[in-house]
C-alpha positions, 0 to 999 in steps of 0.5 A: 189328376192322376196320371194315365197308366196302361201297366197293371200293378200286378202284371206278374201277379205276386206270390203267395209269399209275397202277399203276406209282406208290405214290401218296404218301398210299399207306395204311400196311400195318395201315389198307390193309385196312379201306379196300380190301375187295371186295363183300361175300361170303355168310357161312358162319355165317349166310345169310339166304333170298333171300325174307326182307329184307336185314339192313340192313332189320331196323331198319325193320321196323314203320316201313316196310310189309312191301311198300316193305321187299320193293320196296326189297330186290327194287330193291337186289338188281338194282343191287348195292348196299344196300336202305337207299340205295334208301329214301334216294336215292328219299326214303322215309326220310331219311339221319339217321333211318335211320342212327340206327334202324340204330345203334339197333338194332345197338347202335352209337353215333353218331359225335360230332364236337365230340369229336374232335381232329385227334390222334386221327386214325390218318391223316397229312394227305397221307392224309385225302382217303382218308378223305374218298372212302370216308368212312371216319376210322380212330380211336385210342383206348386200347383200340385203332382205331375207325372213323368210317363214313358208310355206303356201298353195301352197309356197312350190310349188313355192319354189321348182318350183323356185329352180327346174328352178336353181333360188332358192329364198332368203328364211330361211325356218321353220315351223309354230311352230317355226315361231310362236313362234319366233313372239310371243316374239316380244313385239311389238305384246304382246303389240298389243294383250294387248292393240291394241284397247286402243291404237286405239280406246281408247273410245271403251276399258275399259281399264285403262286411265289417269284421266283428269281435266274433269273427276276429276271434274266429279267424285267431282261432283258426290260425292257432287250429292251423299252426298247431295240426303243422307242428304237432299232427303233421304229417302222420295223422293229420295227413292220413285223415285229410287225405281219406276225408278228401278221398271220401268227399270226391267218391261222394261228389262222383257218386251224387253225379252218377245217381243224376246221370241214370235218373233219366229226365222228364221230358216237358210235353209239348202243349198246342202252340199258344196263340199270341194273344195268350202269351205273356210279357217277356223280358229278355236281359243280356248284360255285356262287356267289351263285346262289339264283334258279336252285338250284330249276331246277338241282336239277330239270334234275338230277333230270331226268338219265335216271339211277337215282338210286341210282348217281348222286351230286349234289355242290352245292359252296357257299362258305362266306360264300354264306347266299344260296345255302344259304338258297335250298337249305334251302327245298327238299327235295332229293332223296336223292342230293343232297349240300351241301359248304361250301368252306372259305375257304381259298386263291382263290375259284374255281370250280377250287378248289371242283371240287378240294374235291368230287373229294376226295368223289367216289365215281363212276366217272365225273364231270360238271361242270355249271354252275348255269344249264345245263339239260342233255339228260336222256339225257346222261349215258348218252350219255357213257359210250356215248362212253367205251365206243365209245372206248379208256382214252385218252379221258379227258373227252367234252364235250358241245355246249352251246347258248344258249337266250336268243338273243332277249334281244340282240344279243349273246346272239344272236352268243353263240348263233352263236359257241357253235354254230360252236364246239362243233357245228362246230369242236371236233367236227371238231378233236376228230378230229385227236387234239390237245389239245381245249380244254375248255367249263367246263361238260358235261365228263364225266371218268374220275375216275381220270384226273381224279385222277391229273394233279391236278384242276384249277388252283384258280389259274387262272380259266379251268381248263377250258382248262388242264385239256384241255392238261394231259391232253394232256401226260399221254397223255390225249384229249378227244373231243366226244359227241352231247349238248346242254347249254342255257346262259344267255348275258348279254344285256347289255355289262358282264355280258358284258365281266367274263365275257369277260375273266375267259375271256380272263385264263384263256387268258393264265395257261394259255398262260404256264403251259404255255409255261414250258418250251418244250422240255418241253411240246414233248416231253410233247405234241409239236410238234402240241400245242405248235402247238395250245397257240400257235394256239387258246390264244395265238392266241384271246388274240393276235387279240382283242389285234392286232385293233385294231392291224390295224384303225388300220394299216389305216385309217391306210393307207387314208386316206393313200392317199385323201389322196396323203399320204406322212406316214405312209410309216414304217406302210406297205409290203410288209406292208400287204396282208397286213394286209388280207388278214389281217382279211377272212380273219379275218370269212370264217371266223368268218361260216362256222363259225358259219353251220354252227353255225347250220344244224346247230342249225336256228337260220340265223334268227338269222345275221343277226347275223353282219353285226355281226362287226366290231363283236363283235370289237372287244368281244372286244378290249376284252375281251382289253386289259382281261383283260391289265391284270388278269392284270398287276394282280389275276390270281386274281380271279374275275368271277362271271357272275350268271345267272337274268336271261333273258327269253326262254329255256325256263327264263323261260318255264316260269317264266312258266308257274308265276307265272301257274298260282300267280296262278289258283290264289290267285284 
């Protein structure tokens, strides 16, 4: 008999481009059935009064009152889905004490683990994500296929309608902790998280390949190229044209940002609230890292989200060696529609890599990426899905903005907070409007999960993903628009904080220009000219600007100051191109003084555009940034600088902070 299964096949319902595929861990014809049922229909042998309470409440009667049975029921009956998860999303009863009174009272037994061997799986490992996202194993045994089943939806209905009739199904029963957990130490999905798109899609990753003939020759030959412009074009002509070539780059890369600034940005109109019972499933994943003191606000930033809890899926993705983290999340009492999932320690320890693991369990028609400090707008997620209806099925993420909210701590956070307000207030939603690959904040990205899927998740490999993410949808037919909401973040207030997370941002944009830059003709037959352009312009040029930029300064200087001297010394350096030079770095301040002036006065936050007079002085930053990134990506590519946080002072979370260590202070005196 088949299993009992309340998660439809198609929950987010497949793209146009997905339907032409067989996907390779497309399900064998005797297993396709257990795993694509529809919702459930009202049975003909027997149908329950709509007065009476649903069949998956019988196991609760007597340990719940009559009247939270008839809310629970009345509330499950408006969003479709199962009595029982309304008790659990809203913590009346936990997950494990109602699937054991449900196995208890339909007869069933409860799945155990410790017994089960990789052999008895009727799945191949191409197949097990399958299994992970409508958790549900099919088992062999002797006597024919049992399932494994953490109750989904309305599963437990149909369980207990089943059992009821005297023809209970073939079915281990666990919760979604245990089933998860269980999954995670297949390492067939380890492997998948890790390397999932190398494996599939090995051009369009960034992870380490073998070196073929060609690419050794490749690699000779541009030894040779480079040991011969030294020695013979140096330092007259090759210095003067890679000194224009780069000047030329960085007046392109301001000008492309400027176009974007004074497009203006289209504003998603606000439709009527939508009720409950028309909103989709939501899967929020938030992957984290040493982050202990800040899991108790993150979890209640989340709890916030304007969002029935019953269709709002919370993955915290943990690594398996973080005790810290996993310590600080067993203190609390998370709420129903919160999931722990250890990553295991398979391939780079990367936020990419950790995102891959929780897509394979993600059950929402939608998906959002929040980061551990973000404290994002309550109605934002209502917000995202207004956007992706006002748009067609070509958009595949909406970002929204994000706004730091510790400017007072330095002078860099305040310079992060203008940059952060040019870029996401100004820039990106003006750009978003050209139609051009839009690259992506690693945070308050919301996906369609089919999408998502469908172009392999993120690069485990590449430490800024996000980036290479934007483009790799682009290549795929997909847009990213920007929405109306705000995400506040931390930003680090001090130099070496800033610098790691600066040059692991700067390594990022490095790998995802050499990844998509493999194959020029490709990537301009994929994404055209326009994004082939935009990949050498926001991506190369972000890289290349913050490189030149000391370049352009010495050359400068050295001009300047032979000049003052009447020297001839230093005739080689000068020339036709010494002007553009000049005119290079003061359109480079213009336009950064001006994005983030918009930025400013769009956020009310001008009091702080007194830090744009140190311009020069963050560019130089950034350009240590950029040098000490390139030595990296030579010599330690995969490694992730993780940016602590829970340090600002003057922030909302600090303050409310505050609040709570004083309020427990008078109330021990």
């Amino acid at each position: 008999m088949a299993p009992i299964s309340g998660h439809p096949d198609h929950e987010t319902g497949p793209t146009r481009k997905a339907r032409r595929r067989r996907p390779a861990w497309a399900l064998p014809g005797f297993l396709a059935d257990a795993f694509r049922r529809g919702r459930p229909q009202p049975t003909t042998r027997r149908r329950r009064a709509e007065t009476e309470t649903p069949f998956e409440l019988d196991c609760l009667q007597g340990a719940l009152p009559p009247a939270i049975l008839a809310s629970a029921a009345q509330r499950a009956a408006i969003l479709g889905i199962g009595a029982e998860q309304v008790l659990i999303r809203n913590g009346v009863i936990s997950e494990a004490d109602y699937i054991a009174r449900l196995a208890h009272h339909c007869g069933l037994p409860l799945a155990d683990f410790n017994r089960l061997r990789r052999a008895d799986c009727a799945l191949s490992d191409a197949q097990l994500r399958y299994a992970a996202w409508h958790r549900l194993l099919p088992i062999k045994r002797q006597d024919g296929l049992s399932f494994v089943q953490a109750p989904l939806r309305t599963a437990a209905r149909k369980i207990s309608e089943a059992c009821a009739r005297g023809a209970p199904p073939r079915v281990h029963l666990t919760t979604q902790a245990a089933f998860n957990r269980h999954m995670m130490r297949h390492e067939a999905l380890a492997r998948e998280a890790a390397m999932g798109l190398a494996l599939r899609s090995p051009e369009m990753s960034c992870a380490p390949q073998p070196c073929t003939r060609r690419g050794k020759a490749w690699r000779y030959g541009l030894k040779l190229l480079a040991f011969t412009s030294a020695f013979v074009l140096a330092p007259t002509l090759l210095t003067q044209l890679s000194g224009a070539v780069l000047a030329i780059w960085f007046l392109l890369f301001n000008s492309l940002r400027l176009a974007g600034a004074f497009a203006g940005g289209e504003r998603t109109p606000r439709s009527p609230r939508i009720p409950d019972a028309q909103l989709p499933l939501y899967t929020v994943m938030v992957a984290l890292y040493h982050e202990g003191p800040s899991v108790a606000h993150l979890v209640q930033s989340l709890a916030a989200l304007d969002y029935p809890r019953e269709k709002l899926d919370i993955l915290l993705l943990l690594e398996a060696d973080d005790i810290e983290t996993q310590a600080a999340l067993s203190r609390l009492h998370l709420p129903g529609n919160v999931q722990t999932l250890i990553v295991p320690p398979f391939g780079p320890r990367t936020k990419p890599k950790a995102l891959n693991a929780g897509l394979m369990f993600a059950r929402g028609e939608f998906t959002a990426v929040f980061d551990a400090e973000d404290r994002p707008d309550p109605s934002q997620l209502r917000h995202a899905i207004d956007a992706f209806r006002h748009h067609h099925t070509d958009v595949a993420c909406v970002q929204a903005s994000l706004c730091i909210d510790n400017s007072a701590d330095s002078w860099l956070a305040c310079m992060f907070t203008a940059e952060y307000a040019g870029q996401f207030d100004v820039f990106l939603r003006g750009f978003s409007q050209f139609g051009l690959p839009l690259p992506l904040g690693g945070s308050s990205n919301h996906f369609r999960t089919d999408v998502l899927r469908e172009v392999g998740g993120w690069d485990a490999y590449n430490v800024t993903e996000d980036a290479d993410l934007g483009f790799r949808l682009a290549r795929r037919g997909y847009r990213a628009v920007m929405f109306d909401s705000t995400t506040y973040e931390e930003a680090p207030a001090h130099t070496g904080a800033w610098l790691r997370q600066r040059s692991r941002w700067m390594k990022g944009w490095m790998q995802t220009w050499i990844v998509h830059m493999r194959s020029p003709r490709r990537l301009i037959k994929t994404s055209g000219l326009a994004g082939f352009f935009t990949l050498n312009l926001l991506v190369g040029g972000n890289v290349l600007t913050a490189l030149a930029y000391p370049i352009l300064i010495a050359a400068c200087l050295l001009e300047a100051g032979l000049a003052a001297t009447g020297s001839t010394a230093g005739a080689m350096f000068s020339g036709p191109f010494i002007e553009l030079h000049f005119t290079t770095i003061a359109a480079g301040y213009l336009s950064t003084v001006v994005v983030s002036l918009m930025g400013l006065a769009r956020r009310g936050l001008l009091r702080h555009a007194w830090v744009l007079v140190l311009t020069p002085l963050y560019w130089a930053w950034l350009s240590i940034a950029a040098w000490r990134a390139l030595r990296q990506l030579l010599h330690d590519p995969y490694h992730w600088e993780k940016t602590e946080h829970g340090l600002a002072r003057h922030s909302r979370l600090a303050r409310h902070q505050r609040k709570e260590a004083a309020r427990m202070e008078t109330r021990r005196a």
